[in-house]
Structure formats: C-alpha cells, structure tokens
C-alpha positions as CSV (number, residue, x, y, z in Angstrom):
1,X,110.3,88.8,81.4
2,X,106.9,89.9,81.0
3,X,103.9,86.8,80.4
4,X,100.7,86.5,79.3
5,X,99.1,84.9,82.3
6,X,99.6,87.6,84.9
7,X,99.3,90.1,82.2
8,X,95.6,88.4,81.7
9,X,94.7,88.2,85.6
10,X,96.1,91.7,85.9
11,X,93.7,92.9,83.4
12,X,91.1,91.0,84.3
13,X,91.2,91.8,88.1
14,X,91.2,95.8,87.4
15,X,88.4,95.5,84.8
16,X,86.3,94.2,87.2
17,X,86.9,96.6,89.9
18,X,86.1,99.9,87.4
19,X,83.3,98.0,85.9
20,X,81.9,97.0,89.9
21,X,82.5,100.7,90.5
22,X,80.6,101.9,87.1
23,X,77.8,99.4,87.7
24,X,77.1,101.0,91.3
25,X,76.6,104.8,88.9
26,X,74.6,102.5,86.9
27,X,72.2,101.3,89.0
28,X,71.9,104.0,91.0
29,X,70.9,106.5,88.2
30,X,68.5,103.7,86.8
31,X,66.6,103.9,89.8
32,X,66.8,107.6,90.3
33,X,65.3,107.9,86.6
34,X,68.5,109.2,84.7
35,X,68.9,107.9,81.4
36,X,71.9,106.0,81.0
37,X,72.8,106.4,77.2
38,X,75.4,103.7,77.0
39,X,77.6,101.3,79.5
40,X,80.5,100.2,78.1
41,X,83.0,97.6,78.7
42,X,86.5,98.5,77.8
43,X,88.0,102.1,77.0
44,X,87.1,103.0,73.2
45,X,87.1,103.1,70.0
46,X,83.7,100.8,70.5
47,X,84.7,97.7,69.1
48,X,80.5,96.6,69.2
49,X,77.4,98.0,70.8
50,X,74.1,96.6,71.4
51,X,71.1,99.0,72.4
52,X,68.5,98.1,74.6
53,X,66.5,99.4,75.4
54,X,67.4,103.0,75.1
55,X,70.7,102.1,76.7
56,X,73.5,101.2,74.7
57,X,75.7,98.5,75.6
58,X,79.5,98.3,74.3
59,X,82.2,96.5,74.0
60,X,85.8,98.4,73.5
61,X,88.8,98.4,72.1
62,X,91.2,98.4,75.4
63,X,90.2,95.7,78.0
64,X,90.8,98.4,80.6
65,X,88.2,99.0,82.6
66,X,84.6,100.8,81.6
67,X,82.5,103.5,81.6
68,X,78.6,104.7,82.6
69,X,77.7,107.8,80.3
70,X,74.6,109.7,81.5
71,X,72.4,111.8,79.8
72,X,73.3,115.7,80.4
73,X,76.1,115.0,82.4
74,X,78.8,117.0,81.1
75,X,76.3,119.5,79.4
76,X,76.9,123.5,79.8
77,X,72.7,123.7,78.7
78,X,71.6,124.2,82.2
79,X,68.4,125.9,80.5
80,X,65.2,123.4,79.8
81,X,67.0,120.0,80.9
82,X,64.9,117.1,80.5
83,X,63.6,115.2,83.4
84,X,65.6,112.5,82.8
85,X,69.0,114.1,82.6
86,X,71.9,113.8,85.1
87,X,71.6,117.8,85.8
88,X,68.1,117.6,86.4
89,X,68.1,116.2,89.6
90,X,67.8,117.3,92.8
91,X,71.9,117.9,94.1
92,X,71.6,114.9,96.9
93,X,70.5,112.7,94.3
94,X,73.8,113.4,91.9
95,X,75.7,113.3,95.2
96,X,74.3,109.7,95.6
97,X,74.5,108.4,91.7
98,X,78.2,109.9,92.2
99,X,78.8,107.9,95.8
100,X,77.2,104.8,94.7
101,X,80.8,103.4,92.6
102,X,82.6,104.1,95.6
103,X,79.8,102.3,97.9
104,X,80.3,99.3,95.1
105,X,83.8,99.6,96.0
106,X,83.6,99.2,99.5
107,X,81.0,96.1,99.5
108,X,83.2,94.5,97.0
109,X,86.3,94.7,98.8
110,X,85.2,93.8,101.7
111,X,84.3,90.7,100.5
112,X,87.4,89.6,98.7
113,X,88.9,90.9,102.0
114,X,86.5,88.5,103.8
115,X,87.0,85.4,101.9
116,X,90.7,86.1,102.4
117,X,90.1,86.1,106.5
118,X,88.4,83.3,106.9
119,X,91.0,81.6,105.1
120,X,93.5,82.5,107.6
121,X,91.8,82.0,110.7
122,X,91.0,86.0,110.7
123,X,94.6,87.1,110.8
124,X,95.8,89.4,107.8
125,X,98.8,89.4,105.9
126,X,101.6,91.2,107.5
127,X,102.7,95.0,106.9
128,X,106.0,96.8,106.9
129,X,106.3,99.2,109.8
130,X,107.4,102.2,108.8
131,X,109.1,104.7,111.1
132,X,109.7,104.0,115.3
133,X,106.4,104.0,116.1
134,X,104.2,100.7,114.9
135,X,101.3,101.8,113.2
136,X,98.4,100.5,115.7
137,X,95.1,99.5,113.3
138,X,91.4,100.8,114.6
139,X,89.9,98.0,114.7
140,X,91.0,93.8,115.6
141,X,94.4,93.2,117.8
142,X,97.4,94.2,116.5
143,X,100.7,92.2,116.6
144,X,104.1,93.6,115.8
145,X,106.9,90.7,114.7
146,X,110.1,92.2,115.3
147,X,113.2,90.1,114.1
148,X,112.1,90.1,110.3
149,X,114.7,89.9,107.5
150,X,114.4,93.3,105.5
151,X,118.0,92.9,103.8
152,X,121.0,90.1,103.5
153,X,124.2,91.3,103.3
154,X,126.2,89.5,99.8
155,X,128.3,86.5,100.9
156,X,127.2,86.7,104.8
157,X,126.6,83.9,106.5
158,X,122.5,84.7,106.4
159,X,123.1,84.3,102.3
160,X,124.9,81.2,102.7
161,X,122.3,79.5,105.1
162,X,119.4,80.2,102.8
163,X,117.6,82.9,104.3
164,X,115.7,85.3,102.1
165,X,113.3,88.4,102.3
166,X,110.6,88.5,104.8
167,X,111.9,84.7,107.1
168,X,110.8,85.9,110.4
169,X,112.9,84.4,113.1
170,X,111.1,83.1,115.6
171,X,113.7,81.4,117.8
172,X,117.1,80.4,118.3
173,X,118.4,76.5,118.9
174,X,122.6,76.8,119.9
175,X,125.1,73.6,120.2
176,X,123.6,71.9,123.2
177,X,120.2,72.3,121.5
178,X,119.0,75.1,124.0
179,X,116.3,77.2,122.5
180,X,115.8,80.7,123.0
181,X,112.5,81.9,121.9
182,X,112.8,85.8,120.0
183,X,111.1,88.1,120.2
184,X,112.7,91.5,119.3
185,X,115.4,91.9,117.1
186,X,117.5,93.4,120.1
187,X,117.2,90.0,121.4
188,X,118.5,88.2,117.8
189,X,121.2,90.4,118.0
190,X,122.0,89.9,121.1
191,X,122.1,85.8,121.1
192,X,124.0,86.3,117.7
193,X,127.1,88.4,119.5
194,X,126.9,85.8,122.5
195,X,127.5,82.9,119.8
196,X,129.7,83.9,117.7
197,X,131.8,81.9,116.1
198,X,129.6,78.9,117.0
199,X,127.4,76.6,114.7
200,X,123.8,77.4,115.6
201,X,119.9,76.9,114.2
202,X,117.7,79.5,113.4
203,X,113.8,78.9,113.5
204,X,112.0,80.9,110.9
205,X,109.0,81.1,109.1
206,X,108.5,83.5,105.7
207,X,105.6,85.7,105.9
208,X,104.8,85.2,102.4
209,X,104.6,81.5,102.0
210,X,104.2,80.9,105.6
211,X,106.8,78.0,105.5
212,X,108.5,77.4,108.4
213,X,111.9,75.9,107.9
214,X,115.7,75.8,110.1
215,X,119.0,77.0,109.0
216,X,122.1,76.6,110.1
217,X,124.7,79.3,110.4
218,X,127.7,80.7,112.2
219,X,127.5,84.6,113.7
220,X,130.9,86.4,112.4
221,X,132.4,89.0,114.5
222,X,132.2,92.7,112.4
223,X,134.8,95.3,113.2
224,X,132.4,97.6,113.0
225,X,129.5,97.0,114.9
226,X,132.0,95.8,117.2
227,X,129.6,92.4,118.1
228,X,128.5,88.7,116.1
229,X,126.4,89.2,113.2
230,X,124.8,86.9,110.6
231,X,124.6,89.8,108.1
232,X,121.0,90.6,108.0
233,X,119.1,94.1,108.0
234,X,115.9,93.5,110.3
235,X,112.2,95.3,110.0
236,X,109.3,95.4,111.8
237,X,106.1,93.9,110.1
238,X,102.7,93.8,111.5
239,X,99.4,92.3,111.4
240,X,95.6,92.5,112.6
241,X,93.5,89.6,114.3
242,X,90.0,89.5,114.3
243,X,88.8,87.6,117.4
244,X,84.8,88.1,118.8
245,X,82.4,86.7,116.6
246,X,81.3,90.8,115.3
247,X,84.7,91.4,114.5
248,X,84.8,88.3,112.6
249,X,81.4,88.6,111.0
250,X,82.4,92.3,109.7
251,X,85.9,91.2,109.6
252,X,86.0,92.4,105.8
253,X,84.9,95.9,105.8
254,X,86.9,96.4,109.0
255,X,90.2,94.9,107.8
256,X,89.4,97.5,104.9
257,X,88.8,100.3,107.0
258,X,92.5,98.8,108.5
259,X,94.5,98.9,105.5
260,X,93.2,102.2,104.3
261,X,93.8,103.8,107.2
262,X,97.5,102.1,107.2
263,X,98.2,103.5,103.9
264,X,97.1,107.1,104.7
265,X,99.6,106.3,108.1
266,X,102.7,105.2,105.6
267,X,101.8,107.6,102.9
268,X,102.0,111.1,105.9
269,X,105.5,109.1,107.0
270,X,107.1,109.2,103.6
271,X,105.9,112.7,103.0
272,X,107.9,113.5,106.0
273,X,110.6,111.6,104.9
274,X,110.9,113.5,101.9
275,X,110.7,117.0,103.2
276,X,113.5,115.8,105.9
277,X,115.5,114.8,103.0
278,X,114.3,117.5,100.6
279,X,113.6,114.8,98.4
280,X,111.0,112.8,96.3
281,X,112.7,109.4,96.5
282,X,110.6,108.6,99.8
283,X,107.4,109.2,98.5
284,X,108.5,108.0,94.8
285,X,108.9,105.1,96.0
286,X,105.4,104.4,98.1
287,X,103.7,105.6,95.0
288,X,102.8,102.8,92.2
289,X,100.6,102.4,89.4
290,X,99.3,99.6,86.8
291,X,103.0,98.5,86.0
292,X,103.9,98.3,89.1
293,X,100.4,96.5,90.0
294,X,101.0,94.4,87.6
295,X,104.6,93.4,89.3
296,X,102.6,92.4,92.4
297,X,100.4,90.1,90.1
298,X,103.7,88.5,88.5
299,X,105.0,88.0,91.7
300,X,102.3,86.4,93.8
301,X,102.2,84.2,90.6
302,X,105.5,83.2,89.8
303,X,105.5,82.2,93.7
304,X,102.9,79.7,93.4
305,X,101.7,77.1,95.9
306,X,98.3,76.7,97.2
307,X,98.5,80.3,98.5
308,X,97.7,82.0,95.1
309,X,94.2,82.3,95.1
310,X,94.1,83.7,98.2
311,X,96.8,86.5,98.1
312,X,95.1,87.2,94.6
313,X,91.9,88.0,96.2
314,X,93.8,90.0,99.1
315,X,95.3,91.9,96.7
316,X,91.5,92.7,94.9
317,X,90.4,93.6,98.5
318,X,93.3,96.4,98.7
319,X,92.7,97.7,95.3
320,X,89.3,97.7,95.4
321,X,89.5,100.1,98.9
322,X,92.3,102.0,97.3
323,X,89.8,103.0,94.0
324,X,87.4,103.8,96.6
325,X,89.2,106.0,98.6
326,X,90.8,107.3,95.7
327,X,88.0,108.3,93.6
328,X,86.3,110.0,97.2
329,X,88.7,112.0,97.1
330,X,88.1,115.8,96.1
331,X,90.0,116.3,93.0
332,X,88.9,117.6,90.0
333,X,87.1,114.5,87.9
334,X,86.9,112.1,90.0
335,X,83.8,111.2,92.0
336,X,84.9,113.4,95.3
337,X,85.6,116.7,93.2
338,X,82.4,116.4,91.0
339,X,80.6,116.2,94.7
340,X,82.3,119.2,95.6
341,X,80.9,121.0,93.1
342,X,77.4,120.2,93.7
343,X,78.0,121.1,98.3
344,X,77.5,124.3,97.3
345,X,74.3,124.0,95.1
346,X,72.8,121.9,98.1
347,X,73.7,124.5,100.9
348,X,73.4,127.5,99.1
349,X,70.5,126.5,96.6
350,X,72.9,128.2,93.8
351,X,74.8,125.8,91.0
352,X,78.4,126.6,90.0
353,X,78.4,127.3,86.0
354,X,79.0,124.0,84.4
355,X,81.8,125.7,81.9
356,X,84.1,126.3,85.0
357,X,82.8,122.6,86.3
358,X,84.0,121.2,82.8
359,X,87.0,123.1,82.4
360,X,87.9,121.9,86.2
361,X,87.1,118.5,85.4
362,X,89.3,118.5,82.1
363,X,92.2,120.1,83.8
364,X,91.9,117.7,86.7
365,X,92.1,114.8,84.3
366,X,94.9,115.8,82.4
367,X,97.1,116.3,85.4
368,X,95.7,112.5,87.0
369,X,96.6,111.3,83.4
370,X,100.5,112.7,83.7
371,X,101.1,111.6,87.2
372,X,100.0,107.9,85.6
373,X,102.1,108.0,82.9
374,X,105.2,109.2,85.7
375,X,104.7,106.8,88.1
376,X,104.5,103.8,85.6
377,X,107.8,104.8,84.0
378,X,109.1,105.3,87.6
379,X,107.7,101.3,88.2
380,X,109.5,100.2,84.5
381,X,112.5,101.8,84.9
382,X,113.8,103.3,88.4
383,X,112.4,99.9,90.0
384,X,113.4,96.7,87.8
C-alpha cells in the first residue's frame, strides 16, 4: 500500500540531492562569469518564474529534482560566442563548472554520512557479503558478523521462536544455562546438531533496530543435512569502525569513499554472477531505481522507533555518493561524458563539433531514460 508520507520524504530527500548537485554548476559558473539564464526547481512545464537579475528563477510542475541552464551550453554556434557563454571558456574552466555538482555531492554526503557516525559511536550500518571473500573497506576496521539470519524456513522451529531477517546470533545459552559465545555460523551449526532435540536460548540482536532480545527453540534433526537445525539460511554482513581521532574527524567522506567502493565490489560480483549463469537475474536484482528507492523510504518508516532519523540521513549519505559517482561517470550526458568531450580540446587544443557532442548527448539520454523506466518496472513488479 502506497502512502503519502514516505512518498513526501522520498521526494523531498532526492530533490534536494539534484538541486545540491545543480547549485554546485550554479555557483561555480557564477563565479567563472557564465550567465546562468534560469535555475529551476522541479522538472517542467514552469509552473512560476521570477527573474533576477538576469537569471531566472522557476518553480516546476514535477517536484523531481532541478535544473541549472547556461548560456550557450548546448549551442552548435561555436563562431562569435559571447564572453559570457558556457562555450566560451577556457576547457578547464567547463571541466570545473561540470565537476562542481559532483564536488556538491561529495561534501553533502559526507555530512549526512557524518551526522549518522557520530550517532553510532563511528560504526556503520552493516552490509551483506557477497561471495566467499568479505569485501575488506579502505579505510576504518572492518568486522565481519558471521551467524546472521538471511532466510527462515516456513513452520521451522526459527519461525516459531520469533526470529526474523537480519537477528544476528551472538551466543548460545543450553539447559544448564551454559553459554557458548558464536562466532561463525560453522560454530551455530555446530551447537545446534550437538542439541538437538533439546530446549535451548538463542542470544540475538537485529541489525536493523539493534534490539537485542532471547528466543527459545528446539534444533530438529533434518534427513538431509543429516545434523540438528533450527531452519535458518545464514549470511555474512559487515561493517566499518572509525577509531583515531582523523579517522573520526573525516569519518564522513571516508565512510563514503567505503560504501562506494563496496558497491563497485558487489556490483563486479553480480556481473560475474550473471555471466556464470548466463543470466541477468544477478545483476537485475542489484540494480534499483526511484521505486525501488522509494521502498527503502517506506521501509525505514513503517519500522519506526527512534532510529528513523538517522537511517534516513544514512540513506541521503548513500545516495548522495551514488549521484556523484554516477554522474562522474563517462557516459554520454551526464557530467563525466560531457568532460570527456572537452579532454581532447584541453590536450590537443582542438574542440570536437558540438553537433556530434549534441547528438551524443541526446542518444546518451534516451538510453539512461529507458534503463529508468526498466529497472522501476523491474522494482513494481518482479520485486513486490
């Protein structure tokens, strides 16, 4: 059931990402004397504009985002360009009015990721491993937690206890009230066959809410494994701590420098996956856009608890890297492929016609436009 609150936040939050990102272009060419000719909140039709002075200032139809237009920047006149237009500017100037949204990106996130941090002593939220190997982050300590709950089998005795999705189990407490600390999942499966059949407490704590609670439950003996089990698929999640005072004081660009670098890590595994399985599921299923943005917003929501605020913000932090790196990259209009165009003006003093810069740019957004529109029907309909 879709509601208007997370809807709202949703909204809200990615508006002011693009519009961070647009105001970095927009100070930038300010100061390097391009004339901005309008900044506008919201993707048209212009609902109302204001100009002042000789910029104009709008208000749009779609609360989606924003826009910075420039003066000559999509022109194909390269011939008497006036000194305020985008074109006429030396190349490392464009390449730095072009950079600045991403730079905007970065500074912004960093903080959101920062406020985040220091709310939790400078330990992150925790991240699915994926494949054998635990991804190890650049920068802060990494931990790996071992004996997560990934999956619970129907009518096992992990469903009828109360476990659910991401209860890391921390320890073990059997009859006599021994405890057994865990800390692997070869070790949970391990005091599970030894106690089967007996009543025992498990210690766990859910790495979303971080409540800590104890259930009771009794290992069954499966035919097939051929040992006790309590019916529960485990995963491998990990997190970064930040621990001298320069980690902690850059702490926020570093923990974004972290999660980027995870995301390239899990992105090049599922690619792997999928030409190992000669299919797209793998990767399908990494991939997500604003619907399924917006699922993460209804989620974190509809959870509640003090927590909110803060895994709202953590969410801003990763989606304010993500549209950085995003837009860096060098494809066709986006920020990174209209840099790529001008590399060659700046080392070889010779600019690449505009009409096969337009035409590059237009093709480029057409095809960003139908992977958008695939991966939110993939989100609506393959993933309810």
């Amino acid at each position: 059931m879709i509601t208007l609150l997370p809807i709202l936040i949703f909204l809200i939050s990615l508006s002011v990402l693009v519009m961070v990102h647009e105001l970095g272009h927009f100070i930038v060419a300010k100061k390097a004397g391009i004339l901005v000719e309008e900044f506008g909140f919201g993707i048209p039709p212009k609902i109302i504009g204001k100009k002042i002075g000789k910029t104009i200032y709008s208000l749009n139809l779609f609360p989606f985002g924003g826009f910075v237009r420039l003066k000559g920047e999509d022109t194909q006149n390269e011939k008497n360009l006036a000194k305020d237009e985008f074109l006429a500017k030396p190349p490392i100037i464009r390449i730095l009015v072009l950079c600045a949204g991403v730079f905007m990106n970065v500074v912004f996130g960093s903080v959101f990721f920062f406020l985040v941090l220091i709310h939790s002593n400078f330990q992150s939220s925790p991240m699915l491993v994926l494949g054998e190997k635990p991804f190890v982050f650049p920068f802060g300590k990494t931990v790996i937690l071992d004996s997560v709950v990934t999956y619970i089998k129907e009518q096992s005795p992990a469903q009828k206890a109360g476990l659910s999705y991401g209860d890391y189990i921390s320890a073990v407490v059997d009859e006599r009230g021994d405890t057994m600390a865990i800390s692997s999942a070869k070790e949970l499966q391990s005091s599970m066959d030894m106690l089967k059949g007996k009543k025992v407490s498990l210690v766990v704590e859910n790495l979303s809410s971080k409540k800590t609670k104890t259930v009771e439950v009794i290992p069954e003996y499966d035919n097939e494994l051929k040992r006790g089990v309590i019916g529960v698929g485990l995963g491998s999640f990990s997190f970064v701590s930040y621990n001298s005072p320069l980690e902690k004081s850059l702490s926020g660009l570093l923990h974004g420098v972290n999660v980027t670098t995870y995301s390239i890590s899990s992105m090049k595994y599922l690619i792997a996956k999928s030409l190992e399985t000669k299919s797209i599921a793998p990767v399908s299923a990494g991939l997500s856009g604003p619907v399924g943005i917006y699922r993460v917003v209804d989620g974190v929501i509809s959870f509640g608890g003090s927590s909110v605020f803060y895994n709202l913000l953590d969410i801003m932090g990763l989606l304010s890297f993500s549209l950085a790196f995003f837009n860096i990259l060098p494809i066709p209009a986006l920020d990174g492929g209209r840099v790529l165009f001008i590399i060659p003006e700046l080392v070889f003093k010779k600019r690449i016609s505009s009409k096969i810069e337009a035409i590059s740019h237009s093709v480029g957004l057409t095809i960003l436009l139908l992977l958008i529109v695939l991966i939110s029907l993939k989100d609506l309909f393959l993933q309810r």
